[in-house]
Structures are given as C-alpha cells and as structure tokens.
C-alpha positions in Angstrom: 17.6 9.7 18.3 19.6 7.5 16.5 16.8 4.6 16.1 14.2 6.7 14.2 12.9 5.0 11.2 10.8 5.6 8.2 7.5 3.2 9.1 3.9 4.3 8.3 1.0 2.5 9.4 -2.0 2.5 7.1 -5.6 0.5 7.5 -7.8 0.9 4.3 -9.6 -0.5 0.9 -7.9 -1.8 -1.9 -8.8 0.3 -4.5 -8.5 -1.9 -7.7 -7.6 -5.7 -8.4 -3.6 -6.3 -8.1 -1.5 -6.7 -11.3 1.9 -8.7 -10.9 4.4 -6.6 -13.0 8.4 -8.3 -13.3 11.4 -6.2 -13.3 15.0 -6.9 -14.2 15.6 -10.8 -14.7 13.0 -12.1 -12.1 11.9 -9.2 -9.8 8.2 -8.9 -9.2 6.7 -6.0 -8.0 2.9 -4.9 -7.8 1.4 -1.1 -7.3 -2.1 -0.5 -6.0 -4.2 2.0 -4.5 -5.7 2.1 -1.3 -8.6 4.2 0.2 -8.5 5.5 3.9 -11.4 6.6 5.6 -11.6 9.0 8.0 -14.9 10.3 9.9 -15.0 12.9 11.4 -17.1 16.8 12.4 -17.2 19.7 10.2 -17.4 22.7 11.6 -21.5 22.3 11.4 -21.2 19.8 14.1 -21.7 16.9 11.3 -20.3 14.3 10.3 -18.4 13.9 7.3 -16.0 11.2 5.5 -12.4 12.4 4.4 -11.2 9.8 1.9 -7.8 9.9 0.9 -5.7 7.6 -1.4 -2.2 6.0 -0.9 -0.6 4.4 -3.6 0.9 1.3 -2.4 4.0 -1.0 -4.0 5.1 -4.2 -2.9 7.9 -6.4 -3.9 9.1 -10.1 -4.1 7.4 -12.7 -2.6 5.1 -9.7 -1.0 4.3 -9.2 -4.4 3.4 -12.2 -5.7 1.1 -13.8 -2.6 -0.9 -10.2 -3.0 -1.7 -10.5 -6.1 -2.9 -14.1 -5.4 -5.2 -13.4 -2.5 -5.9 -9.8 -2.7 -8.7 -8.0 -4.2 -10.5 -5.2 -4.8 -12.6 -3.7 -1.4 -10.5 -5.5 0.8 -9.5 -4.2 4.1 -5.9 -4.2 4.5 -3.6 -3.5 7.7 0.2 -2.4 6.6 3.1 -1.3 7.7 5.2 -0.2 5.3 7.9 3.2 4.2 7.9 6.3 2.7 10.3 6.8 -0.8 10.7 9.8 -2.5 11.5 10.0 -6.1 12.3 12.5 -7.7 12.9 12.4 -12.1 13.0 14.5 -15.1 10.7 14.7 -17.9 11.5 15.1 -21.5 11.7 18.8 -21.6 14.0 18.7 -18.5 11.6 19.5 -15.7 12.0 18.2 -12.3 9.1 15.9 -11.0 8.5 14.3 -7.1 6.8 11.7 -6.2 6.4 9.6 -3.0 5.5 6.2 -3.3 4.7 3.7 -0.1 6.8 0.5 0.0 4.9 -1.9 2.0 6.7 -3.8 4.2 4.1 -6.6 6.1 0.2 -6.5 5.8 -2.7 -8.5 7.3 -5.6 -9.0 4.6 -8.8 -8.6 7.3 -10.9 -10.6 5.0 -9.4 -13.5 5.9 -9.0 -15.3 9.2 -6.2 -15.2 11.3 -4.8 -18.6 10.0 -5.7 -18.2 6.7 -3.2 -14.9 6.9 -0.6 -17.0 8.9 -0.6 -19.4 5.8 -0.6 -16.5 2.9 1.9 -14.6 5.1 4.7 -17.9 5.9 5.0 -17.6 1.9 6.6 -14.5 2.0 
C-alpha cells in the first residue's frame, strides 16, 4: 500500500479563455474551469447529461504554454492531483476548498505532433 498516490484523470471542455497570473518573483500560475460530461439513464429509461465542473490550476512552464495554446471549448485530457485548502475568513470562520493541480495534459484539438511540440516546452 505504500505506492498509492493522489492522481485524477479528467477529460472535458475548457470552460473560459486562460489568464497567466505571476506569483512571488517569477512564478506563473493559471486557474480555469473545465466541464465534464457525463450521459447517462434516468430512472425513465432516458437519457440525460450530468455536467459537472472542475476547477483546474496549473503551474510553471505548464502554465505559461496553456495559456498560449489553450482556449475556450477545447477538449482537454489531464492527469493531475487533488489539494485541499483549508483558510479563514475575516470573521474567523473556517473555509475548504479543493482545488486540482494539473500535472500533464493533451489539448485534443491539436494533432499529436502539434502536442509533442507544445508539450517539449514544458
């Protein structure tokens, strides 16, 4: 049991249009929202879509070719981790978040060289 890890796998939408965001002295970090779609039978016997939304963040170099090539509607394949957060607000009340770090992706409207280049700029 010792080589569990924290990985999720996640295929969906980009929700919006990425936003490079800097951090510290030269950090780069982005946060955006994907849609996952899953179909699937009600209890009718018809079918119905379950759309749920992640809320992605990516770092570095990561960062910085998303926001290049990325955009809004397109499919992306991650793998990436869960982090839980947890902070206070003003009035002293405890809030928790989790957020997904994403750790390698493949944009699917691109081919399969095209990613190989965006991807050897990591």
């Amino acid at each position: 049991m010792a080589n569990l890890k924290n990985k999720v796998n996640l295929i969906g939408r980009i929700g919006k249009d990425l936003e490079l965001s800097t951090y510290g002295k030269n950090g780069k970090f982005c946060r955006f929202p994907i849609a996952v779609n899953e179909r699937m039978k009600d209890q009718k016997g018809n079918w119905v879509d379950d759309t749920q939304w992640f809320n992605i963040v990516a770092f570095g170099k990561t960062a910085e070719n998303l926001a290049n090539y990325a955009r809004k509607g397109m499919e992306i394949t991650m793998e990436a981790r869960l982090k839980n957060n947890q902070f206070e607000d003003k009035d002293g009340k405890k809030h928790y978040s989790t957020e997904i770090y994403l750790d390698d992706y493949y944009l699917s409207n691109y081919t399969k060289e095209e990613n190989k280049n965006i991807n050897a700029k990591k």
